[in-house]
C-alpha positions as CSV (number, residue, x, y, z in Angstrom):
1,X,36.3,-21.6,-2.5
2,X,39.8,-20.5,-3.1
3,X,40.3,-21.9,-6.5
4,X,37.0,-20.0,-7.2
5,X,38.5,-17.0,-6.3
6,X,41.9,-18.1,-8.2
7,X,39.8,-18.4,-11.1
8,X,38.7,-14.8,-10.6
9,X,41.9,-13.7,-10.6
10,X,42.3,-13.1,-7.2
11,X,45.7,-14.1,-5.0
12,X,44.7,-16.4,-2.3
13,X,46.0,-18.1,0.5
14,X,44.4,-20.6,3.5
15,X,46.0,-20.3,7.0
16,X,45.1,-23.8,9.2
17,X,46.0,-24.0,13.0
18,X,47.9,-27.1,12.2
19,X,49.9,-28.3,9.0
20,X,47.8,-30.2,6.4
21,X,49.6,-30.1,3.3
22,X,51.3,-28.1,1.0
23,X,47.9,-26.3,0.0
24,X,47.9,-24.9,3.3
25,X,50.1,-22.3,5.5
26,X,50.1,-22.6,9.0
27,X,48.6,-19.7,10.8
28,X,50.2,-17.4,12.5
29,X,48.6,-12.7,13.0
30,X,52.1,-12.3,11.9
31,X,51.9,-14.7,8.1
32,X,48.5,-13.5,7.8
33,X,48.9,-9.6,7.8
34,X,52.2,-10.1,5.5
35,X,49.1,-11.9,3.0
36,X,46.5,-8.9,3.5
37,X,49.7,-6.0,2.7
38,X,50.1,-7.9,-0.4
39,X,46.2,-7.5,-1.0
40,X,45.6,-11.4,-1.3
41,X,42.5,-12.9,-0.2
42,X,43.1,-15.2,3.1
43,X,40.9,-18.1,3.7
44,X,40.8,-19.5,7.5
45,X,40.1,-23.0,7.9
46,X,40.5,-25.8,10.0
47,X,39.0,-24.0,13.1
48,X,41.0,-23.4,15.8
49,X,42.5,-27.2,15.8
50,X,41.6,-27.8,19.4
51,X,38.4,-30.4,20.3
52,X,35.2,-29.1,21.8
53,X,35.3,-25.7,20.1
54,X,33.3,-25.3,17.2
55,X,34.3,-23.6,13.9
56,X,32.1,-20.5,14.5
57,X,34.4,-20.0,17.8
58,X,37.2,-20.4,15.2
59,X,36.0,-17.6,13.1
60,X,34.9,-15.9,15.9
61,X,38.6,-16.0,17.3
62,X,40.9,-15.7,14.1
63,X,38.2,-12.3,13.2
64,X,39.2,-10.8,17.0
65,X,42.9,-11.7,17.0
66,X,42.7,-10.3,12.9
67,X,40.5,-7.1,13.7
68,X,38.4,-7.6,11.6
69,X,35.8,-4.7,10.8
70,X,33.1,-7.7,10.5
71,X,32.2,-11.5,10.1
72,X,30.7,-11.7,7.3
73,X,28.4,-15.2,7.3
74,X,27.2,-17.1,4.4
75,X,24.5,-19.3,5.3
76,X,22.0,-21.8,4.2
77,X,19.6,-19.3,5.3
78,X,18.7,-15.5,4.3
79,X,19.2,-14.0,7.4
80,X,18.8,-14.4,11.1
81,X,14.6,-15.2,12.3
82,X,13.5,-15.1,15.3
83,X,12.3,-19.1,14.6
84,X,13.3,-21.4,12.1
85,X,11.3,-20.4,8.6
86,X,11.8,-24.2,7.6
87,X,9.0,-25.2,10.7
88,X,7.4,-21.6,10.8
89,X,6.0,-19.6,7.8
90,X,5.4,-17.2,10.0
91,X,8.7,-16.6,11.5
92,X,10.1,-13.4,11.3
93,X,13.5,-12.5,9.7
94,X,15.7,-9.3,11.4
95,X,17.0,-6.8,9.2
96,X,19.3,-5.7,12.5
97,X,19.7,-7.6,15.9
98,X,22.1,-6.6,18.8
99,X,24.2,-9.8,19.8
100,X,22.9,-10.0,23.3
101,X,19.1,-10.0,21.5
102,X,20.7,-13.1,19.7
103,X,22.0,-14.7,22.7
104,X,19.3,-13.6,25.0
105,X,16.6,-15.2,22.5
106,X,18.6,-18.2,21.7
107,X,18.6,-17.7,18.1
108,X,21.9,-20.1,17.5
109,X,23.2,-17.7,14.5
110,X,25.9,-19.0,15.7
111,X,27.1,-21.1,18.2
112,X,26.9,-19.5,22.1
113,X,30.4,-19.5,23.0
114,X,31.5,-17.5,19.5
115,X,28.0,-15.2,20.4
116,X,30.0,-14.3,23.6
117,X,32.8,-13.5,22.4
118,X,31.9,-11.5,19.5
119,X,29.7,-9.5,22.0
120,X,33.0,-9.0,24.7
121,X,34.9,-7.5,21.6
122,X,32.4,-5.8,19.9
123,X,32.7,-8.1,16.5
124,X,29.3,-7.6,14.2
125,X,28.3,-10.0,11.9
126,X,26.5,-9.6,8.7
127,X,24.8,-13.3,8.0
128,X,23.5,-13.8,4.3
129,X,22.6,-16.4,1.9
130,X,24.8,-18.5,0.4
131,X,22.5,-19.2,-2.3
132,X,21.8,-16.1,-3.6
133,X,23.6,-15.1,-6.7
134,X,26.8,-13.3,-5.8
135,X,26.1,-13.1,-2.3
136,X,29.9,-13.5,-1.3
137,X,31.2,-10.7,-3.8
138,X,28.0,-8.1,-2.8
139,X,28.7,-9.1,1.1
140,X,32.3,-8.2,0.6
141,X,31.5,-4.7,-1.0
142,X,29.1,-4.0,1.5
143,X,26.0,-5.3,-0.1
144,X,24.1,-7.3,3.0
145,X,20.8,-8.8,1.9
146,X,20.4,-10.3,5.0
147,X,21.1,-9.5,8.9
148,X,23.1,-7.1,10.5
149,X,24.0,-8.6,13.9
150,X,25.8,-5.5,15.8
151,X,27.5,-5.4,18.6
């Protein structure tokens, strides 16, 4: 995703919790708001390099310890339902959902641990299709055709 972005003209850099090559930067709040001053585009990845946490706790942690405004979550899927469309034709998709609706109804937007802590620090997400055509750019200028998950 970073080369597509390259190719858009866009300065970009990926932080990783642990050193993989010379295509990657370690991470460190510090390397990462030097990136974000210099208006570049930062790409997390690699989790949070610890076993047993998921990479939506990753995101869910680098976006806190970053202050992020938002998550913004490309998915497979449109949007968060309250089952899965695949199974049910009938299931209905949110426009808006609070976090604790999400985790009180099991919806698995994302992953329970990353659901608790985006609700403890007040993170929202905004979960869209990855498929649709320039989801990522409309997401990132506001443009959600999908859920708002608030917090």
């Amino acid at each position: 995703v970073s080369e597509i972005f390259r190719c858009a003209g866009m300065t970009t850099q990926i932080l990783t919790p642990f050193e993989c090559g010379s295509m990657t930067k370690l991470f460190s709040k510090d390397r990462a708001n030097k990136y974000f001053e210099k208006g570049m585009v930062v790409f997390f990845a690699g989790g949070t390099g610890h076993p047993y946490f998921s990479t939506d706790t990753g995101i869910a942690l680098r976006a806190i310890e970053m202050e992020a405004d938002c998550i913004l979550l490309a998915k497979a899927i449109d949007g968060v339902y309250d089952s899965d469309p695949k199974i049910n034709p009938e299931a209905k998709k949110y426009n808006e959902i609070s976090i604790q609706e999400v985790i009180d109804k099991q919806l698995g937007v994302i992953d329970l641990t990353a659901s608790i802590m985006c609700m403890e620090n007040r993170m929202p997400l905004a979960v869209f299709s990855l498929n649709e055509k320039d989801s990522i750019a409309n997401a990132m200028q506001g443009k959600i055709n999908g859920t708002i998950v608030t917090a």
